[in-house]
N, C-alpha and C positions, 0 to 999 in steps of 0.2 A: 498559421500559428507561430508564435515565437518560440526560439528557440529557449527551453527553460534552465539549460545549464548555462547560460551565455556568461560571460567575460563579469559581469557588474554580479552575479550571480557565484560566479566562484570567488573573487574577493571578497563577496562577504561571505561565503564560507569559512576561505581564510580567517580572516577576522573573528568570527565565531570560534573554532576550532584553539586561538589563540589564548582567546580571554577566557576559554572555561575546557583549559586543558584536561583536568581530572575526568571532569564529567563525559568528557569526549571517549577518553581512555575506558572508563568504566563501560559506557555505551557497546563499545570496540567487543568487552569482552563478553557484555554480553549478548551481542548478536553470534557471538561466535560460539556460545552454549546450544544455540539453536541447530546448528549443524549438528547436533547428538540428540536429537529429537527424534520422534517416531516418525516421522515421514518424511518419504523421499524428496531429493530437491525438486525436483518438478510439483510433484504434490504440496509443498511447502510454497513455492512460487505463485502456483494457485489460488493458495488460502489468501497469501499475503496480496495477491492482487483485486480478488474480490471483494477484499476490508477497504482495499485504495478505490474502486471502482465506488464503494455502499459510501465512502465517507468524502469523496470528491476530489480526491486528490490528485494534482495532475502529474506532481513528480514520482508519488506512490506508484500511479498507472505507468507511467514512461519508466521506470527503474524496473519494476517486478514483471512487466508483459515481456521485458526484452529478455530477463534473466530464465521467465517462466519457455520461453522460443526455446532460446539455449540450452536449457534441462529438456526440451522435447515436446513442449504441449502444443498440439495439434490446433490449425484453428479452432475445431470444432468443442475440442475444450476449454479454447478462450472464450469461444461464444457462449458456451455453459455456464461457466464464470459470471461473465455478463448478466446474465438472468438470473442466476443465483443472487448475485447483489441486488436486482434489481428487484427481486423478491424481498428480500431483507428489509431494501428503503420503504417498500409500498407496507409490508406489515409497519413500521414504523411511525409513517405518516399516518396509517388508517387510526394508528392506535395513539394519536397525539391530537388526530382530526376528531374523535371523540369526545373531548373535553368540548369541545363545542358543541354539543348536545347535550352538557351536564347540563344539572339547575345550578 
């Protein structure tokens, strides 16, 4: 797999970051409201990794598995995770694979 933060990868971050400075800034603060939230960072790392895992994200996954390590989650929590989302997509497809049985 390639590396997803690579060199053409942070330049346009740069770039981004540049052209819509405010919006950056705002961003900035509010992720930082999140850290006063009801649950611990490990617990929070979790949550935010199984939305990344249910919505396919690869930088979601590689940003929040590593951060969710760091706060302490056990493999066997990441593997939790895993199925947790995995649960999530399969309700989702069954219930979108339905319309194909409407009239």
């Amino acid at each position: 797999m390639a590396e997803l933060f690579d060199k053409d990868y942070m330049k346009a971050s740069a770039k981004f970051k540049e052209a819509s400075k405010e919006q950056v800034e705002a961003f900035k603060k509010y992720k930082e409201t999140l850290t006063k939230g009801p649950f611990d960072k490990k617990t929070s790392e979790l949550l935010m990794l199984a939305a990344g895992i249910a919505i396919q994200c690869d930088y979601c996954i590689d940003s929040h598995s590593k951060k969710a390590k760091a706060a302490g989650a056990t493999p066997e929590e990441l593997a939790f995770v895993v199925h947790l989302a995995a649960e999530v997509k399969h309700g989702a497809t069954v219930s979108y694979g339905l319309k194909a049985l409407q009239e």
